[in-house]
Structure formats: C-alpha cells, structure tokens
VEXTIKOL-564368 format. One line per field, with one value per residue: z, y negated, x negated of N, C-alpha, C, O, CB in turn; residue in one letter; residue number from 1. Coordinates in nm, 3 decimals, padded with zeros to 5 digits, always signed. Glycine has a CB too. Layout:
<rs>
n_zz: [Z  ...]
n_yy: [Y  ...]
n_xx: [X  ...]
ca_zz: [Z  ...]
ca_yy: [Y  ...]
ca_xx: [X  ...]
c_zz: [Z  ...]
c_yy: [Y  ...]
c_xx: [X  ...]
o_zz: [Z  ...]
o_yy: [Y  ...]
o_xx: [X  ...]
cb_zz: [Z  ...]
cb_yy: [Y  ...]
cb_xx: [X  ...]
code: [A  ...]
pos: [NUM  ...]
</rs>
This chain:
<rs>
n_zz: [+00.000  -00.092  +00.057  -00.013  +00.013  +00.072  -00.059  +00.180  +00.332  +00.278  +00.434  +00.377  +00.153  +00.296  +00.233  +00.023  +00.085  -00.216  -00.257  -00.231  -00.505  -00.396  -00.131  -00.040  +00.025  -00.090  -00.282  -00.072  +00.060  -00.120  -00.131  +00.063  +00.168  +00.201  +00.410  +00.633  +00.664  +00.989  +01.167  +01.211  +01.531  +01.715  +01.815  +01.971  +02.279  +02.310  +02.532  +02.883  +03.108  +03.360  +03.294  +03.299  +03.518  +03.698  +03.585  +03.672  +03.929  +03.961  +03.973  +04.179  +04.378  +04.273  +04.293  +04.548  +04.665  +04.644  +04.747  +05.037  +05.073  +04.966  +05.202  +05.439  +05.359  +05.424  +05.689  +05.811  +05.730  +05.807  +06.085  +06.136  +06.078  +06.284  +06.466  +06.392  +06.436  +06.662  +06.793  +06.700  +06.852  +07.089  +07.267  +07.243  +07.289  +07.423  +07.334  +07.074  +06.925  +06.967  +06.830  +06.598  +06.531  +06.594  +06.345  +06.147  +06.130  +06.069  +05.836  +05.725  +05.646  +05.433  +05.199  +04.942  +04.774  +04.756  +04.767  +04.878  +05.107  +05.218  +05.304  +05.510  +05.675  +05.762  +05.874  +06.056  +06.216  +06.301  +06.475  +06.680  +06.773  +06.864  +07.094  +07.205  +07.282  +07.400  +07.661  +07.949  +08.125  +08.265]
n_yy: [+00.117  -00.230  -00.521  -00.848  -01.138  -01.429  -01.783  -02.116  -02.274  -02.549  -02.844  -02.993  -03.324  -03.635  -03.813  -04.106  -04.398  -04.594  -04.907  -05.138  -05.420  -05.609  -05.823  -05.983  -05.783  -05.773  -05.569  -05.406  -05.476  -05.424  -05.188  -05.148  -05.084  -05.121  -04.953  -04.792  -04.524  -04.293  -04.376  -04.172  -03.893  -03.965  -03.857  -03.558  -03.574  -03.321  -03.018  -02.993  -02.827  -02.915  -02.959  -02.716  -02.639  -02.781  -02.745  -02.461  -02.523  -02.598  -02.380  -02.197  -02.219  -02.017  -01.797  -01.778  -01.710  -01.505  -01.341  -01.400  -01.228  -00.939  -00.939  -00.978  -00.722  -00.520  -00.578  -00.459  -00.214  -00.131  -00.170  +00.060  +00.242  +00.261  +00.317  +00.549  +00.743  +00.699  +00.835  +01.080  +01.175  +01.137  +00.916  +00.656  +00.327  +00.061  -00.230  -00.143  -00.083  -00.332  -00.538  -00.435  -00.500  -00.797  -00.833  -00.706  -00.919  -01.195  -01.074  -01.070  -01.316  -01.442  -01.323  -01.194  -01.030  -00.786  -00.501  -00.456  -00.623  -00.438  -00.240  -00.285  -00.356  -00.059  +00.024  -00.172  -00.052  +00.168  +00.138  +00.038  +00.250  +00.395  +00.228  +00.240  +00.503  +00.507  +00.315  +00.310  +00.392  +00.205]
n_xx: [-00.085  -00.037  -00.144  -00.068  -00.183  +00.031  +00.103  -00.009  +00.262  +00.421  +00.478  +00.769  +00.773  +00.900  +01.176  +01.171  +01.372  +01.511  +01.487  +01.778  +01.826  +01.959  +02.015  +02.258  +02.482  +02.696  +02.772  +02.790  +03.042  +03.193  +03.275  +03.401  +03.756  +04.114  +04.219  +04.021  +03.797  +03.817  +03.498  +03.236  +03.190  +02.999  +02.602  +02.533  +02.380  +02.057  +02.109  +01.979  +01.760  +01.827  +02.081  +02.243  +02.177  +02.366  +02.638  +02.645  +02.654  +02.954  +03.079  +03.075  +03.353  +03.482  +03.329  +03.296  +03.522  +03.563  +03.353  +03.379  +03.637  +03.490  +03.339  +03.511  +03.654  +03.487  +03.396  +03.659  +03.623  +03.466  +03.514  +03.700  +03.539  +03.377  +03.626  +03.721  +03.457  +03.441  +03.666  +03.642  +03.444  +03.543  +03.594  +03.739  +03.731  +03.912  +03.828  +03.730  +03.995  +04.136  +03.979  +03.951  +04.255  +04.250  +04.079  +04.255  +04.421  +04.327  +04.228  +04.503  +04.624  +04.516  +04.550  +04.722  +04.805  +05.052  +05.010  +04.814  +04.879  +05.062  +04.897  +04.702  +04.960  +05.036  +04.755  +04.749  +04.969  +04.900  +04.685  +04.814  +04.951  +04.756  +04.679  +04.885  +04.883  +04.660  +04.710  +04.829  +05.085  +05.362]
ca_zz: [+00.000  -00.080  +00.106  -00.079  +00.075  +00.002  -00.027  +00.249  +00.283  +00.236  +00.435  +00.257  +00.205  +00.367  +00.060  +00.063  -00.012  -00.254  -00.153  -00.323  -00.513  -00.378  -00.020  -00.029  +00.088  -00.186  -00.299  +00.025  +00.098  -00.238  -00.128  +00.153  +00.127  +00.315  +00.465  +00.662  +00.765  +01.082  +01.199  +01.285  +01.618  +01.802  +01.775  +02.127  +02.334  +02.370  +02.684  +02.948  +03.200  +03.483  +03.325  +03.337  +03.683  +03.717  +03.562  +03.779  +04.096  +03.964  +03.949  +04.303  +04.429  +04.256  +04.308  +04.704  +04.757  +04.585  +04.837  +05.103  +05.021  +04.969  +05.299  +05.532  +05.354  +05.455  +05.802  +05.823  +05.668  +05.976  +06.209  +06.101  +06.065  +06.423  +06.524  +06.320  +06.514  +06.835  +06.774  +06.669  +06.977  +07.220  +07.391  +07.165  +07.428  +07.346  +07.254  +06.990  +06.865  +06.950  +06.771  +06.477  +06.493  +06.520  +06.238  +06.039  +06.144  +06.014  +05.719  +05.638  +05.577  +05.296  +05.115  +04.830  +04.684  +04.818  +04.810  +05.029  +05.263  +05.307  +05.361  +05.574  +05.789  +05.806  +05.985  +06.201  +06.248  +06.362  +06.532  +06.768  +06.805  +06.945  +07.166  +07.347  +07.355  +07.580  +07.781  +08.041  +08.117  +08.388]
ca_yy: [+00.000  -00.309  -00.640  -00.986  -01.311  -01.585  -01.866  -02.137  -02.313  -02.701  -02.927  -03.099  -03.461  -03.728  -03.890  -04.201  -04.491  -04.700  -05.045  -05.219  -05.536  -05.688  -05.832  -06.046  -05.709  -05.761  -05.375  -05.324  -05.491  -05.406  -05.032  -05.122  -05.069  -05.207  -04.842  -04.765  -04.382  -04.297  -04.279  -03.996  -03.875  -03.993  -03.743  -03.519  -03.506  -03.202  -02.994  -03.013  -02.750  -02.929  -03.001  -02.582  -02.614  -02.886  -02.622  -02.402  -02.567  -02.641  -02.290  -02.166  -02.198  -01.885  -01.692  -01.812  -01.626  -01.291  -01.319  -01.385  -01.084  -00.883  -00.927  -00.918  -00.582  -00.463  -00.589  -00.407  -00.099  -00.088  -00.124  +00.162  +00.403  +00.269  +00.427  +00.668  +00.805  +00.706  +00.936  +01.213  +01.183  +01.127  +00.833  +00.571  +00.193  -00.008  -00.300  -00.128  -00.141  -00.489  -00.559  -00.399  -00.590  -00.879  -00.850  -00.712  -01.051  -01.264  -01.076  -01.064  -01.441  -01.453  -01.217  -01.230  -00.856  -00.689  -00.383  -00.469  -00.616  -00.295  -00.118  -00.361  -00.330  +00.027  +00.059  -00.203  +00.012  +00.356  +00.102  +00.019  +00.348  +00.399  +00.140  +00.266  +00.607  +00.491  +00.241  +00.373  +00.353  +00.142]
ca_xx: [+00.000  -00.152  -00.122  -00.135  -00.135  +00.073  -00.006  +00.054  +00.370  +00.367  +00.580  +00.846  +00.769  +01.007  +01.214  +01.161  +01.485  +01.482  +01.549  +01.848  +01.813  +02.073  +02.046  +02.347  +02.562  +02.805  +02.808  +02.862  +03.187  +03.297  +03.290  +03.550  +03.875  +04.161  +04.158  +03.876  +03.804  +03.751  +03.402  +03.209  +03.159  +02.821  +02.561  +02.576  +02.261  +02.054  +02.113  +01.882  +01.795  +01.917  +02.277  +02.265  +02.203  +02.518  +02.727  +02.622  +02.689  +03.046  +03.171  +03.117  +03.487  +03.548  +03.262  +03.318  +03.703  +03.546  +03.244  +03.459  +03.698  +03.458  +03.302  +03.637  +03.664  +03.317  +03.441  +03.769  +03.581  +03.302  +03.575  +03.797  +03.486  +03.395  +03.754  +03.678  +03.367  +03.463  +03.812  +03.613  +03.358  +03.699  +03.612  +03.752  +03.774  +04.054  +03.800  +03.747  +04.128  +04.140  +03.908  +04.032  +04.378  +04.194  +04.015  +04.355  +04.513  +04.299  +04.205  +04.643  +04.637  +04.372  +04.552  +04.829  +04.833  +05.156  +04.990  +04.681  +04.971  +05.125  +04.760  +04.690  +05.020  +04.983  +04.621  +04.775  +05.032  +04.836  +04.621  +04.935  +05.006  +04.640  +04.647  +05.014  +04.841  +04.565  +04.759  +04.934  +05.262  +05.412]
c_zz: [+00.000  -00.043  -00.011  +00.020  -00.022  +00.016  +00.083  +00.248  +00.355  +00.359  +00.376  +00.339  +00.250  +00.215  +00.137  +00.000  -00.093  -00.223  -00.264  -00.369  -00.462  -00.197  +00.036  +00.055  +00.069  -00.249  -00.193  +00.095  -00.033  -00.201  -00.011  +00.097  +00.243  +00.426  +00.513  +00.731  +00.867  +01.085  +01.255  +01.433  +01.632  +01.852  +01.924  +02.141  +02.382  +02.558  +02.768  +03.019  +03.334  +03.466  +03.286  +03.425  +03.755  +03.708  +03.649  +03.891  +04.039  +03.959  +04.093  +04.387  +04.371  +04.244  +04.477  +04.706  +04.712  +04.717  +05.002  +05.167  +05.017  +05.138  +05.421  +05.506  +05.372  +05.620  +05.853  +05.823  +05.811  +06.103  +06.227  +06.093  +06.216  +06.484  +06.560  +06.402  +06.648  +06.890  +06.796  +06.792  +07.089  +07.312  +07.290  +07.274  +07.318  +07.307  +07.112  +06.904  +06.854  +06.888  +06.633  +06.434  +06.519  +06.407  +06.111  +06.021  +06.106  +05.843  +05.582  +05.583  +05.463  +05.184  +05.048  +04.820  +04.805  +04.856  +04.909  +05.147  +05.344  +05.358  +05.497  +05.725  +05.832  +05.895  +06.060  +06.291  +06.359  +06.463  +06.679  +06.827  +06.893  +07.025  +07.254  +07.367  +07.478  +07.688  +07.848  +08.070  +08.245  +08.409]
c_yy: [-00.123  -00.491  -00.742  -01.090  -01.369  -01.727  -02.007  -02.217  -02.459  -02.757  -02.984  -03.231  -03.566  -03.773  -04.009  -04.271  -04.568  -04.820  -05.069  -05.352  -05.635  -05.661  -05.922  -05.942  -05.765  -05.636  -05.373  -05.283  -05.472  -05.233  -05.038  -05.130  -05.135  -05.096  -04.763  -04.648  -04.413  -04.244  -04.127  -04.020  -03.917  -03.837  -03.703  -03.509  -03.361  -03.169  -02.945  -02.913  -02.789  -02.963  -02.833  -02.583  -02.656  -02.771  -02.539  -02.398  -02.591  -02.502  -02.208  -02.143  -02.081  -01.791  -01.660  -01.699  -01.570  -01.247  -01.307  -01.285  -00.954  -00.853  -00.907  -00.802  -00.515  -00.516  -00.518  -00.254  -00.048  -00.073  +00.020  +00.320  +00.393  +00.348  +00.521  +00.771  +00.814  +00.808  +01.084  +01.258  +01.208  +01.024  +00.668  +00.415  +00.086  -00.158  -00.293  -00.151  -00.314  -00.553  -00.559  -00.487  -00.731  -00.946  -00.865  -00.863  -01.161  -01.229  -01.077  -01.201  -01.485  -01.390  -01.235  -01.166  -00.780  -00.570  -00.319  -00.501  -00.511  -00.208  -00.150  -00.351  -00.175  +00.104  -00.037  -00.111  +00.138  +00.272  +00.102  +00.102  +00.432  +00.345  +00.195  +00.409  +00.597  +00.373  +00.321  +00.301  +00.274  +00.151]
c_xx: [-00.089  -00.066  -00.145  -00.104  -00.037  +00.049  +00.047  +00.166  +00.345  +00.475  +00.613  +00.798  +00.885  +01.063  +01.222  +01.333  +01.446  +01.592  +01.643  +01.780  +01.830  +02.029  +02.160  +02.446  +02.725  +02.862  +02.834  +02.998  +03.271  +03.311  +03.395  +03.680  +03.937  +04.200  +04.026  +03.930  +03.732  +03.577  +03.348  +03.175  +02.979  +02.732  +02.543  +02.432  +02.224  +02.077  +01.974  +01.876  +01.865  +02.096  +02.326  +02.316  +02.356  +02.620  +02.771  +02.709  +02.833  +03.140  +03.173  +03.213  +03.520  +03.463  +03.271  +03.397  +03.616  +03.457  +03.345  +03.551  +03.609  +03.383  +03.401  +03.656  +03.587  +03.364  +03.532  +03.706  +03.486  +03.380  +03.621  +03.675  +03.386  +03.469  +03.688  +03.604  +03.360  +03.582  +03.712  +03.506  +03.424  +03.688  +03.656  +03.808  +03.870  +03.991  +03.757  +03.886  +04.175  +04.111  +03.920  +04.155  +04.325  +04.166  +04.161  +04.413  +04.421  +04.267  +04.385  +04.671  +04.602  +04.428  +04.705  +04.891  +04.965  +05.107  +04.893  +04.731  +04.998  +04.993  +04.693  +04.829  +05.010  +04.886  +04.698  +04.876  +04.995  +04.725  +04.681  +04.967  +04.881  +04.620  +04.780  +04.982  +04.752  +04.574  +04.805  +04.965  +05.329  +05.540]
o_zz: [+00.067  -00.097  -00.095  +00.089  -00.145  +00.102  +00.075  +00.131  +00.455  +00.366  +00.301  +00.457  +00.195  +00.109  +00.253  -00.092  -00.066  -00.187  -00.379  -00.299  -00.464  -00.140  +00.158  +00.154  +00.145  -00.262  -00.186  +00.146  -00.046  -00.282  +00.010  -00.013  +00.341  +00.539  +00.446  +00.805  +00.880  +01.039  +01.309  +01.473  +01.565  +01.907  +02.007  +02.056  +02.453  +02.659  +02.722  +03.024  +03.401  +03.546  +03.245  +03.454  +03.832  +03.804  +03.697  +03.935  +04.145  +03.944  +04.120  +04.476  +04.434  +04.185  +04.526  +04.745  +04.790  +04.780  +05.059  +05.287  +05.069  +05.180  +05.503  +05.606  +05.324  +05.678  +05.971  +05.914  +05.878  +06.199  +06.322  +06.099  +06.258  +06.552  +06.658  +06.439  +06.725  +07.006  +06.886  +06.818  +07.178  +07.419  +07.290  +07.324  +07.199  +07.250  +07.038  +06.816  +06.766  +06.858  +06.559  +06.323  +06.435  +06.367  +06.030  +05.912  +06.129  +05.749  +05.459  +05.479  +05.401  +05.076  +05.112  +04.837  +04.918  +04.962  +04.976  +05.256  +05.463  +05.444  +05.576  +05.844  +05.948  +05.965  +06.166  +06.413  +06.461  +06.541  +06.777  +06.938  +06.976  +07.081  +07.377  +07.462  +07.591  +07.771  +07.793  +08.070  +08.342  +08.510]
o_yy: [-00.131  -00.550  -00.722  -01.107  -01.362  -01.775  -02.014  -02.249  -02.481  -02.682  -03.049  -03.261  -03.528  -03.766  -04.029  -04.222  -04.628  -04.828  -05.035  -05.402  -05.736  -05.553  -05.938  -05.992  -05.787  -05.611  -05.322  -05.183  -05.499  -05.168  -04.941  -05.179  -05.185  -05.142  -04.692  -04.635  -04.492  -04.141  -04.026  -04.131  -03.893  -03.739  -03.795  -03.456  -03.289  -03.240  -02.874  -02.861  -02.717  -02.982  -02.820  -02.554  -02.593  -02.716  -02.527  -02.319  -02.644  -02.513  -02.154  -02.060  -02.027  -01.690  -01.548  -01.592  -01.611  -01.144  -01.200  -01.258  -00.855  -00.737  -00.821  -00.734  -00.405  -00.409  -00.494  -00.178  +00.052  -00.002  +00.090  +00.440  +00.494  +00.441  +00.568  +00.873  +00.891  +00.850  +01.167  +01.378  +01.283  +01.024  +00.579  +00.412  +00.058  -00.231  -00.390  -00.237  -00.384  -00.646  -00.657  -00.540  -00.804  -01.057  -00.955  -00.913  -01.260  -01.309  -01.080  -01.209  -01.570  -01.396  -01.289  -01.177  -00.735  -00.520  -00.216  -00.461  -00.485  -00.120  -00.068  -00.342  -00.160  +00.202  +00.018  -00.100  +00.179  +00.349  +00.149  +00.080  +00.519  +00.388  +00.189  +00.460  +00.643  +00.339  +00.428  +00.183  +00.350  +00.101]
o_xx: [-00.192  +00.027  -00.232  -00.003  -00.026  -00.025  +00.169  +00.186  +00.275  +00.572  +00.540  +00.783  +00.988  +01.000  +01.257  +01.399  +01.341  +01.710  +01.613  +01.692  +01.760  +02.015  +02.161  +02.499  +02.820  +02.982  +02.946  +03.049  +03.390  +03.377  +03.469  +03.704  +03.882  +04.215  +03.950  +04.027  +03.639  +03.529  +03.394  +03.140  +02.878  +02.782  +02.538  +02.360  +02.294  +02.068  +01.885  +01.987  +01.940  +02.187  +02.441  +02.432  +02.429  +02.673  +02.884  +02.793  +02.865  +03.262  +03.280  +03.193  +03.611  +03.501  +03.257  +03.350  +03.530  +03.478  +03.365  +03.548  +03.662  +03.383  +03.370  +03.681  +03.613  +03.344  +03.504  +03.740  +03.464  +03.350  +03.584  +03.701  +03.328  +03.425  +03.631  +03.662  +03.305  +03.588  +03.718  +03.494  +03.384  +03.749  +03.572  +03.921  +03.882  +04.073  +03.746  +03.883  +04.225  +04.185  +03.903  +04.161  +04.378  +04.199  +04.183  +04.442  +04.490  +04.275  +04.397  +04.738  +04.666  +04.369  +04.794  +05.013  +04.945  +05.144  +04.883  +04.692  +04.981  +05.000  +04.644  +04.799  +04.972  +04.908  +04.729  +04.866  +05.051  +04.669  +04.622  +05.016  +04.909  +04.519  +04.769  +05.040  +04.755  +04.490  +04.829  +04.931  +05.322  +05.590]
cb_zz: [+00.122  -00.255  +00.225  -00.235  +00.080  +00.013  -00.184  +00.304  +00.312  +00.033  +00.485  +00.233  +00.116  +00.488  -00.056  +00.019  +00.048  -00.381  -00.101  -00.265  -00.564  -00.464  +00.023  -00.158  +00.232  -00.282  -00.336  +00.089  +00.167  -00.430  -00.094  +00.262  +00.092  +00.270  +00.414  +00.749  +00.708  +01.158  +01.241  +01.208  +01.634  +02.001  +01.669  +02.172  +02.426  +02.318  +02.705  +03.004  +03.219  +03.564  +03.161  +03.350  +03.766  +03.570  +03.491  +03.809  +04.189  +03.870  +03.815  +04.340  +04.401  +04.151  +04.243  +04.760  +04.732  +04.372  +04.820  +05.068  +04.872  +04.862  +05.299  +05.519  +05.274  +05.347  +05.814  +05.712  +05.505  +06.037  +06.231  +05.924  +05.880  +06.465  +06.426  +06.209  +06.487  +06.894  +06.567  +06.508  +07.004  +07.338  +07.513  +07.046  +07.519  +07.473  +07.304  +07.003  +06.955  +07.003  +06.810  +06.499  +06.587  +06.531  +06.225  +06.073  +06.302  +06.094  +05.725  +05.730  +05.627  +05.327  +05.198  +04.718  +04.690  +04.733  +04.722  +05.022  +05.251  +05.188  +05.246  +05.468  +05.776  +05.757  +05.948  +06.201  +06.146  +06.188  +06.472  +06.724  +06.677  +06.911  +07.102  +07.305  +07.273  +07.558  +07.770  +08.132  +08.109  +08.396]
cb_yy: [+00.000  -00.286  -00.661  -01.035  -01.440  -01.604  -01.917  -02.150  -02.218  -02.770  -02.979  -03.084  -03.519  -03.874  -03.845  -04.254  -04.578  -04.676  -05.208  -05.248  -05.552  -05.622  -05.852  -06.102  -05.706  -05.830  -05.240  -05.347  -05.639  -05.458  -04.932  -05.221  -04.931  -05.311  -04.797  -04.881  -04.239  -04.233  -04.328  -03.893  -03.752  -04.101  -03.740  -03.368  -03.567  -03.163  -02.882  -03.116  -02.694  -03.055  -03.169  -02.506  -02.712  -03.028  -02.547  -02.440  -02.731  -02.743  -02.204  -02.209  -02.303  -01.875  -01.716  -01.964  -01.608  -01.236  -01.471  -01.435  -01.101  -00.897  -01.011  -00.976  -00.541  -00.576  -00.679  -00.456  -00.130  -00.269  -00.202  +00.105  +00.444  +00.176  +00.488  +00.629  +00.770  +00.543  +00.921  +01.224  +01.070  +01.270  +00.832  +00.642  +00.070  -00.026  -00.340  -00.049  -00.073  -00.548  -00.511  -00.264  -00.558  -00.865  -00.713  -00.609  -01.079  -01.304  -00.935  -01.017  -01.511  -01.355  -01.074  -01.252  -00.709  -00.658  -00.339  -00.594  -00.651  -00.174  -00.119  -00.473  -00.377  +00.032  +00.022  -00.342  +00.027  +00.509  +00.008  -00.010  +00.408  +00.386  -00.012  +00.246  +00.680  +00.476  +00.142  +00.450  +00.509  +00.015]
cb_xx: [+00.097  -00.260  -00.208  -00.070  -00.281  +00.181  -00.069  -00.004  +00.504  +00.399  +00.591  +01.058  +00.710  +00.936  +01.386  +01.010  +01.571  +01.451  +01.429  +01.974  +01.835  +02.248  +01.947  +02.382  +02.506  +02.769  +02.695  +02.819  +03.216  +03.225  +03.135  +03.568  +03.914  +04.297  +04.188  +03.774  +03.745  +03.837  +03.375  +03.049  +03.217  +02.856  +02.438  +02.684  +02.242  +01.922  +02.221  +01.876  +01.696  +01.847  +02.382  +02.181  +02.084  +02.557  +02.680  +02.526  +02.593  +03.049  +03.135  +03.091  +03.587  +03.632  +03.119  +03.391  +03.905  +03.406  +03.114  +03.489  +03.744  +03.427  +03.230  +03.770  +03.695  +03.130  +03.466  +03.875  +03.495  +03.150  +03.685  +03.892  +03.369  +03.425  +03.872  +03.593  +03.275  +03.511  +03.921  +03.550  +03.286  +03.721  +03.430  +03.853  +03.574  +04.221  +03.747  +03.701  +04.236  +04.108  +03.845  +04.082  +04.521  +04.152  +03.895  +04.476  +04.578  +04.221  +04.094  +04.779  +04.599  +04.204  +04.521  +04.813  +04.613  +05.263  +04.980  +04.560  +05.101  +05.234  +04.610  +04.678  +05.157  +04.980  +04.426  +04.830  +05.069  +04.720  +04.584  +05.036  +05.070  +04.557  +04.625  +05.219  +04.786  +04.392  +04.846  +04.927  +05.360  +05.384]
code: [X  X  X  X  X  X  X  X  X  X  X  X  X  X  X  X  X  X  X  X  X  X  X  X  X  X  X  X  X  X  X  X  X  X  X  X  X  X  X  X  X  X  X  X  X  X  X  X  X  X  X  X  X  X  X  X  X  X  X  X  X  X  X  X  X  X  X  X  X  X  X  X  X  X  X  X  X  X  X  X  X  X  X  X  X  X  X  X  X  X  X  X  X  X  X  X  X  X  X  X  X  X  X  X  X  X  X  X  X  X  X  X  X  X  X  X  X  X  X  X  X  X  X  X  X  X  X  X  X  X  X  X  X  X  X  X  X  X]
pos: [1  2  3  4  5  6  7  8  9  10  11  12  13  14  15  16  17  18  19  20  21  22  23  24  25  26  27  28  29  30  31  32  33  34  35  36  37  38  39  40  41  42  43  44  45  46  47  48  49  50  51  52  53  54  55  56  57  58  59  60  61  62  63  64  65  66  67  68  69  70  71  72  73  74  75  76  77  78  79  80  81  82  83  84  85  86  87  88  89  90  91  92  93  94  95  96  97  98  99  100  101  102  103  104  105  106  107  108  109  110  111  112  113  114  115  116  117  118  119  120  121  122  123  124  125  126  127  128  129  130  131  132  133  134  135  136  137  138]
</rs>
C-alpha cells in the first residue's frame, strides 16, 4: 500500500470589499422601502464554563425532595430491621417502637403517593399493636 502526501492546505484569504463610489448614501436609501423587515436577532454570546455552573446551581430543588426521600426511607428501613432483630432476639424496648412511629409521622407528611400512605399506615399499624403487647394492662 503506498502512502502519498498531500500537499498542504492554504488558508483561505479574507475577501476584501470594494469600496463604493458613492459616499453620499443615496443607494442606500434608495434600497429602503416604506416596509422595513424585521431585523435579525443579536448574535448570542458564547457559553462560558461558569454560566454551566449557574445552571447548575439552579436545578437543586429537585434533586433536594429525591435526596430527602430517599433518605427518610433509609431511616424508616433501619428502624424496622432494628424491630426486626430485636423481635427475633426477644427483647424488643418500646423505645425502639417509639421511635419507629416517630419517624412514620414525620415521614407521612412529605408524602403524596396513596400507596406509600397505606404502607406507611400499616407498619404504624403492627407497630401499635407492638407497643399494646408490651404495655401492660391497667
């Protein structure tokens, strides 16, 4: 296979204008009309890295709730496998449950989804029902 060069490539030269004759700027107003189009738009500045950054910083409110959400449910989740292990050991202390409905009750406000409601009243539910097992009865 055989290579060739080519050969190198030129920059184009600038074109130059040529000047009119005429500096009176009589062609010029003879090219108006009594309809003038709209101009063009103004040419947009490039973007900078810091009007990235701007960007950026302006979308946070909705990366916030997810973070948020995600972390009450990483809270809820540690309680419940707290129970969890303390059930299965047999000594489960009722600050633990407390604790738990706590947590449900603040994390039921935050929350929209009908169906996370009901999941949500539920563990409070069996929570309730843990908590009047190891009260006693008066």
């Amino acid at each position: 296979m055989r290579i060739e060069s080519k050969p190198p490539t030129v920059p184009a030269s600038r074109a130059t204008r040529a000047k009119s004759g005429s500096d009176s700027g009589v062609e010029f107003s003879a090219g108006l009309s009594e309809e003038q189009p709209a101009s063009a738009p103004a040419a947009a500045r490039p973007l900078s890295p810091v009007d990235g950054l701007f960007a950026l910083q302006e979308m946070p409110d909705a990366l916030a709730e997810r973070r948020r959400a995600v972390r009450r449910a990483g809270t809820l989740l540690d309680r419940l496998d707290d129970i969890r292990l303390a059930l299965l050991s047999g000594s489960l202390p009722l600050s633990q449950i407390a604790e738990l409905q706590r947590v449900i009750a603040s994390a039921r406000g935050a929350l929209d989804d009908p169906r996370l409601i009901e999941v949500l009243d539920e563990i409070d539910l069996r929570a309730q029902v843990e908590l009047a097992k190891l009260t006693p009865a008066s």
